[in-house]
C-alpha positions as CSV (number, residue, x, y, z in Angstrom):
1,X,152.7,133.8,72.5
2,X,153.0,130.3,70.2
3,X,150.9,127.5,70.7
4,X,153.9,125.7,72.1
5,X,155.0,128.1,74.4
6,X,151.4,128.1,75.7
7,X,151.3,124.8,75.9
8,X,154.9,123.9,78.3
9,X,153.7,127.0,80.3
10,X,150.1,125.0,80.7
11,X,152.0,122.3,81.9
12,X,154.2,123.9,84.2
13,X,151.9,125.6,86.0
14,X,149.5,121.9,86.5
15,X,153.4,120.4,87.8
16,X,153.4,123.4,90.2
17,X,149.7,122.5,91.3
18,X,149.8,119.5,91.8
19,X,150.7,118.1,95.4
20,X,153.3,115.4,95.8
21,X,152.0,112.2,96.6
22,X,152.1,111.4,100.7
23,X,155.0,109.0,101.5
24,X,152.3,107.0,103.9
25,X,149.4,105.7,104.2
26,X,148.0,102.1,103.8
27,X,148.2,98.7,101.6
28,X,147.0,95.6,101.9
29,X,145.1,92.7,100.2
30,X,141.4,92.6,100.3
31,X,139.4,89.2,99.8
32,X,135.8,87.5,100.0
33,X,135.6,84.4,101.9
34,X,139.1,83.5,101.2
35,X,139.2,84.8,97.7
36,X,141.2,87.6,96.9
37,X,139.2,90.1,95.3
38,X,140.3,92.0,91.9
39,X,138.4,96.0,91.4
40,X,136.9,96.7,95.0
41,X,138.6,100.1,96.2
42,X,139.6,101.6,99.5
43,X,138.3,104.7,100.9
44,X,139.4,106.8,103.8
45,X,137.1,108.8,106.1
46,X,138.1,111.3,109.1
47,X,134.9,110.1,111.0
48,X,132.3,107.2,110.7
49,X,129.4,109.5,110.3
50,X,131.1,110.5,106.9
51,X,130.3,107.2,105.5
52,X,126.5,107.2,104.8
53,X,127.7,110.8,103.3
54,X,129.7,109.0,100.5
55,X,132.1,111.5,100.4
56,X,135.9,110.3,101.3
57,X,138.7,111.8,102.0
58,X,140.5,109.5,99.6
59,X,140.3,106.7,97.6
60,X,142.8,104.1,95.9
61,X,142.5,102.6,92.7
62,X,140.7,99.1,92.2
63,X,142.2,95.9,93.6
64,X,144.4,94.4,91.0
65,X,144.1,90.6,90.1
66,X,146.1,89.7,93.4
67,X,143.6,91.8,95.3
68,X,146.3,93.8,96.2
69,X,145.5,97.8,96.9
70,X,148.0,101.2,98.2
71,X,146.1,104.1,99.4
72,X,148.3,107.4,100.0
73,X,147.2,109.2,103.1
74,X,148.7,112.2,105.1
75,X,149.4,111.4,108.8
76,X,146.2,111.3,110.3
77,X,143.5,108.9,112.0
78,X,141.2,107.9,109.0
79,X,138.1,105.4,109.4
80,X,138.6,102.8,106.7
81,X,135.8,100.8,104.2
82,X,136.3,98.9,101.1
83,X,133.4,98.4,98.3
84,X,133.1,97.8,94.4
85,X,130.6,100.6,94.4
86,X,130.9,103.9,94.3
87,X,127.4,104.8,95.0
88,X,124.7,103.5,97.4
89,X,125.1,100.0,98.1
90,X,122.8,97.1,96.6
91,X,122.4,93.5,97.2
92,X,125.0,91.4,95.4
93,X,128.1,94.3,96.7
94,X,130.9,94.1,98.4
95,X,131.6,95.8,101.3
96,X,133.7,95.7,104.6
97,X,134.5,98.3,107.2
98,X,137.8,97.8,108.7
99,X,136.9,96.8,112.5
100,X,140.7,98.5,113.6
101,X,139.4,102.2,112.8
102,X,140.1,104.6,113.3
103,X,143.7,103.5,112.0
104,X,146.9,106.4,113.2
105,X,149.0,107.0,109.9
106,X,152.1,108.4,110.5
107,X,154.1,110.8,108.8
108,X,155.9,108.2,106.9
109,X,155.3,104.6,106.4
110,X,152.9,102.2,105.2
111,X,150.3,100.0,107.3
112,X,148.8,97.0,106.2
113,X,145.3,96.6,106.7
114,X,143.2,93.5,105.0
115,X,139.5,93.5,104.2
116,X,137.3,90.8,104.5
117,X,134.3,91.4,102.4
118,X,130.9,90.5,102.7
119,X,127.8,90.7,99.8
120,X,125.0,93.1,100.8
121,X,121.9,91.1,101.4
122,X,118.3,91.3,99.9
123,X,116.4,93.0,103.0
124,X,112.9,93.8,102.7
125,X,111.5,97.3,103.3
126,X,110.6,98.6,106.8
127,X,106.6,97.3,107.3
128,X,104.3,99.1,109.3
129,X,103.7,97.9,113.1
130,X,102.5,98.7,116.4
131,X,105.8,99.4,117.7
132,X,109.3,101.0,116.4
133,X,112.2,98.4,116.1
134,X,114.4,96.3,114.1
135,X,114.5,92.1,113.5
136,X,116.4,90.0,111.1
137,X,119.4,87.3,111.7
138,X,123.1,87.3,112.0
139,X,124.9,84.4,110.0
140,X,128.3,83.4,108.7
141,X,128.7,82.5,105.5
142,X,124.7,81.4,104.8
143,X,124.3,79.7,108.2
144,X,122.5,81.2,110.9
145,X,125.2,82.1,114.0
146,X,124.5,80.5,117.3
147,X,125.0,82.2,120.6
148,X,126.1,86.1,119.7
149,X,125.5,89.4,120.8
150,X,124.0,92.7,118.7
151,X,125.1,95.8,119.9
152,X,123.7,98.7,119.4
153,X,124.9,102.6,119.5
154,X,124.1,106.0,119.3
155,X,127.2,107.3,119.3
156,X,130.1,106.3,117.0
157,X,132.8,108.4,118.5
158,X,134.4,106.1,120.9
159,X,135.1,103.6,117.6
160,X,132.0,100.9,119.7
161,X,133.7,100.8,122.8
162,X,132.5,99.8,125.6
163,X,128.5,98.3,125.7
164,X,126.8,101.0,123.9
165,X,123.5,101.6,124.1
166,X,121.9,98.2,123.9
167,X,123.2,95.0,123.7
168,X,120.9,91.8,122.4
169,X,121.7,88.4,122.9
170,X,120.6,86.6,119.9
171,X,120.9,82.4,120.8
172,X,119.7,81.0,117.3
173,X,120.7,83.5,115.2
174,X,117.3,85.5,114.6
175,X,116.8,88.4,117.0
176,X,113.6,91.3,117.1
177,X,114.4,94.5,119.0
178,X,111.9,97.1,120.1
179,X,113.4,100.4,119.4
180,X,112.5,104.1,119.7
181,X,112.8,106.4,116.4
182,X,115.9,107.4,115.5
183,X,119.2,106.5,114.1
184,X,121.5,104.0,115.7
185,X,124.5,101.8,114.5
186,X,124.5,98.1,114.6
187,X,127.6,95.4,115.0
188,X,127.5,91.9,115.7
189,X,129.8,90.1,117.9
190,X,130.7,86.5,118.8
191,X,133.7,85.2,121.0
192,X,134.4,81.9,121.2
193,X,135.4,82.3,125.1
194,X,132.1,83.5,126.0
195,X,130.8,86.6,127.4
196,X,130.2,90.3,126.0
197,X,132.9,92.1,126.2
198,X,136.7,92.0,125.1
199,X,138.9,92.1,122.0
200,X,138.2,90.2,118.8
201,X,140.4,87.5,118.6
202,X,141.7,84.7,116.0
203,X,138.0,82.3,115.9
204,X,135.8,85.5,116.8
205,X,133.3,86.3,114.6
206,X,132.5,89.8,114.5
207,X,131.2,92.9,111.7
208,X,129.7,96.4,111.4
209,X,126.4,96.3,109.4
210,X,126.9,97.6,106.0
211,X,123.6,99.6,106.2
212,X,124.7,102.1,109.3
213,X,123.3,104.1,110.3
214,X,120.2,102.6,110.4
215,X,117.1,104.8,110.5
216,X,113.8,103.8,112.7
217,X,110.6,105.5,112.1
218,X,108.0,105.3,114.3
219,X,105.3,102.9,113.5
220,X,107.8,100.3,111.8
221,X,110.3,97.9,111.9
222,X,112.7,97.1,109.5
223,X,115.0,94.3,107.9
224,X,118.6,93.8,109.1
225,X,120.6,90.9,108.0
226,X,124.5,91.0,109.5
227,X,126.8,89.0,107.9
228,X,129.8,88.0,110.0
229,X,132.8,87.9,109.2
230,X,136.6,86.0,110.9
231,X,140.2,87.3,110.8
232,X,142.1,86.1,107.8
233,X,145.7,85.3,108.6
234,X,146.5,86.2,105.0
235,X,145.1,89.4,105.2
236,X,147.1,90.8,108.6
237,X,150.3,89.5,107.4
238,X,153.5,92.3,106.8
239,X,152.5,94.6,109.3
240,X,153.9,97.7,108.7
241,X,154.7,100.6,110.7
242,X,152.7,99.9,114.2
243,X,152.1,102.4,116.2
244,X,151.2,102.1,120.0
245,X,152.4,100.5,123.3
246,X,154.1,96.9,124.0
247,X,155.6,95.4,126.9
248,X,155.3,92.6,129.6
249,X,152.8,92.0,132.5
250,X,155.2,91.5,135.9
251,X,153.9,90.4,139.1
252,X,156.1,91.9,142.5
253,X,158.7,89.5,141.7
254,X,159.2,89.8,138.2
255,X,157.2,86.9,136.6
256,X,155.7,87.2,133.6
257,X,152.0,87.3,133.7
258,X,149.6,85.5,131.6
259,X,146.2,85.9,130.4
260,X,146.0,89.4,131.2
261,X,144.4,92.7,129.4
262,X,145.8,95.6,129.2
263,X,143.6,98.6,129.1
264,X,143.9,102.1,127.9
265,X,142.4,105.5,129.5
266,X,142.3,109.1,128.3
267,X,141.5,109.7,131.3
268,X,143.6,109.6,134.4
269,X,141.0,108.3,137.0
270,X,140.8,105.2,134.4
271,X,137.2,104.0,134.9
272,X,134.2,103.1,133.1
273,X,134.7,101.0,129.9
274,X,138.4,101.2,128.4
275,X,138.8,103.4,125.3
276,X,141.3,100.3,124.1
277,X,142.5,97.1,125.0
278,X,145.0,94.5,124.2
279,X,144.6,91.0,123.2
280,X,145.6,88.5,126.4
281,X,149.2,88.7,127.1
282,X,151.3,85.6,126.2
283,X,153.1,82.9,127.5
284,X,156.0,85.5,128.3
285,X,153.5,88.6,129.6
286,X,153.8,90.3,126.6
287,X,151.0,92.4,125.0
288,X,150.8,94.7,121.9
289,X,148.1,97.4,121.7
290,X,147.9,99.7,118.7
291,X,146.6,103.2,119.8
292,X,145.1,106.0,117.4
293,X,147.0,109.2,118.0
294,X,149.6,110.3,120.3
295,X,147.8,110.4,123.9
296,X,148.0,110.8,126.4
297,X,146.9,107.8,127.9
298,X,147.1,105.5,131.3
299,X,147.3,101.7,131.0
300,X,146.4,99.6,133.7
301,X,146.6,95.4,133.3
302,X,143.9,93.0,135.0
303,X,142.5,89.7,134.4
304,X,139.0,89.9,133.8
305,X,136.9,92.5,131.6
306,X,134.1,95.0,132.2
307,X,132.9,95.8,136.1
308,X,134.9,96.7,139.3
309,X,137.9,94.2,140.0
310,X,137.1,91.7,142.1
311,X,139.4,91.2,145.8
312,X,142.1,88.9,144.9
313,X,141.5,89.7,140.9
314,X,145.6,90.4,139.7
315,X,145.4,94.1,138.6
316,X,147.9,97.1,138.6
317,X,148.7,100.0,136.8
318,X,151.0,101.9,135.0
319,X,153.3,103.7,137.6
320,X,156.4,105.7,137.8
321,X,159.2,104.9,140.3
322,X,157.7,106.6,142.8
323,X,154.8,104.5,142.9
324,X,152.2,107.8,141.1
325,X,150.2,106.7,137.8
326,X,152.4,107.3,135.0
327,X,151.0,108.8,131.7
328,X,152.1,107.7,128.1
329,X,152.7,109.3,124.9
330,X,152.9,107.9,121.7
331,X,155.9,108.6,119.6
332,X,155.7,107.9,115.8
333,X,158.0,104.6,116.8
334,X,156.7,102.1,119.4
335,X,156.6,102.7,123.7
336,X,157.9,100.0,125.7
337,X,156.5,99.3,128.7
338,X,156.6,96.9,131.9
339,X,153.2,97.0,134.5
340,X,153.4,95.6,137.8
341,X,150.4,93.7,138.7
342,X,149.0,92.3,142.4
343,X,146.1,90.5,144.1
344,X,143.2,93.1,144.1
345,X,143.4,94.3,147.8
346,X,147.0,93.2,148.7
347,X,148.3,96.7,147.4
């Protein structure tokens, strides 16, 4: 056989090999505190635990000098990060994880999804004491962050839902924890309204420590420095392809509803801490809540978030005609939805 006949059968064989490229995934712009950020790449994950493995399902090419990135995915749910190195991370990186994972690709489409980056700190190494734990600060941007929460989890599964297995109030920024051996994942949370629990909105302050999972050893405590980081508006802007449930918070009468959440269950009996929830609805009782996967799931709409509603509380959920919960699937376009809400009590 020639050369050249060896050579165009080479070549067919590698066009025959080679997959197509997926017509979906996602794209965005990534930045650092305001500053769109040129060779930091995107990398896909099917679970959080796969991070501190290093080992992604896929990654895009670097930013370009716009900041700009495309990652082709397969439908799927895929945890998200973005970093200028490949390897383990060192002070002076970048490095965000995306706070929506995991994100629902669909067969076709794009999403946008923006990264905020922080720089890894210098931390110190773990010292020896009489008792296991963790201390260190949470800031934003070089100042120390008043009056936030550190939550702390075992379990990554539920995408840190729900309280977790600790949560710290830190008041002035700097926070020590007493903790048993073991591993554990940390995330730091501030709402401007107040209280513990709910979504991140536009003023939160909020991140994932770049270092999970942490390791405690018995017999020491360790540096931990979280960075915080606030939603860019330039960053979530062309949404594409969402996937989930919208509609409108009604009372009896069919007034729109404001100020409400709206939660979502796997489970039918709907209890215990949500495994998503919306944003408040608006001035018109609408809501938008992107979901992971198809379902199915059972919504329910209330005013107030985390513990048993309250007598009076407005609250209702998702129900067919004939007044019996009503489950919801998720179709690769968006479910529409009305709940009914009442005064806890007055059903």
């Amino acid at each position: 056989m020639s050369c050249c006949r060896i050579f165009f059968a080479c070549v067919l064989i590698c066009m025959i090999s080679v997959p197509a490229l997926a017509d979906s995934g996602v794209r965005g712009r990534v930045a650092w505190r305001g500053e769109l950020i040129q060779g930091v790449k995107v990398r896909a994950y099917h679970a959080v635990a796969d991070i501190a493995g290093g080992v992604p399902v896929a990654f895009s090419a670097p930013t370009d000098l716009d900041g700009i990135y495309q990652l082709e995915l397969p439908a799927g749910n895929y945890v998200l990060t973005a970093s200028n190195q490949v390897d383990v991370l060192k002070a002076g990186d970048l490095f965000c994880y995306y706070s929506g994972s995991p994100i629902r690709i669909s067969a076709k489409g794009y999403r946008n999804v923006g990264f905020n980056l922080i720089r890894v700190p210098e931390e110190t190494s773990p010292t020896a004491a009489k008792r296991s734990g963790i201390y260190g600060e949470i800031s934003f941007q070089d100042q120390l962050l008043q009056r936030s929460y550190l939550y702390v989890y075992k379990n990554p599964g539920k995408g840190f839902k729900g309280p977790g297995y600790f949560i710290q109030p830190v008041a002035k920024g700097r926070f020590r924890l007493n903790l048993p051996p073991g591993d554990y994942y940390l995330l730091a949370r501030k709402r401007e309204r107040g209280g513990q629990f709910g979504p991140i909105e536009i003023g939160d302050y909020f991140n994932f420590y770049y270092g999970n999972p942490i390791h405690v050893t018995a017999g020491q405590v360790r540096e931990v420095k979280i960075e915080t980081i606030t939603r860019l508006s330039m960053l979530e802007e062309d949404v594409i392809d969402f996937q989930g449930v919208r509609g409108q918070v009604v009372n009896g009468a069919g007034e729109a509803q404001v100020g409400l959440y709206v939660f979502a269950y796997r489970q039918p009996e709907m209890t215990g801490s949500p495994d998503y929830f919306s944003a408040p609805t608006d001035q018109k009782g609408l809501f938008e809540l992107s979901l992971p996967d198809g379902g199915p799931y059972y919504l329910l709409a209330r005013q107030a978030f985390g513990g048993p509603a309250e007598t009076n509380e407005l609250y209702g959920k998702l129900q067919a005609e004939s007044g019996v919960v009503q489950a919801i699937s998720i179709p690769e376009q968006t479910t529409e939805v009305r709940i009914h809400v009442a005064p806890k009590g007055s059903e």
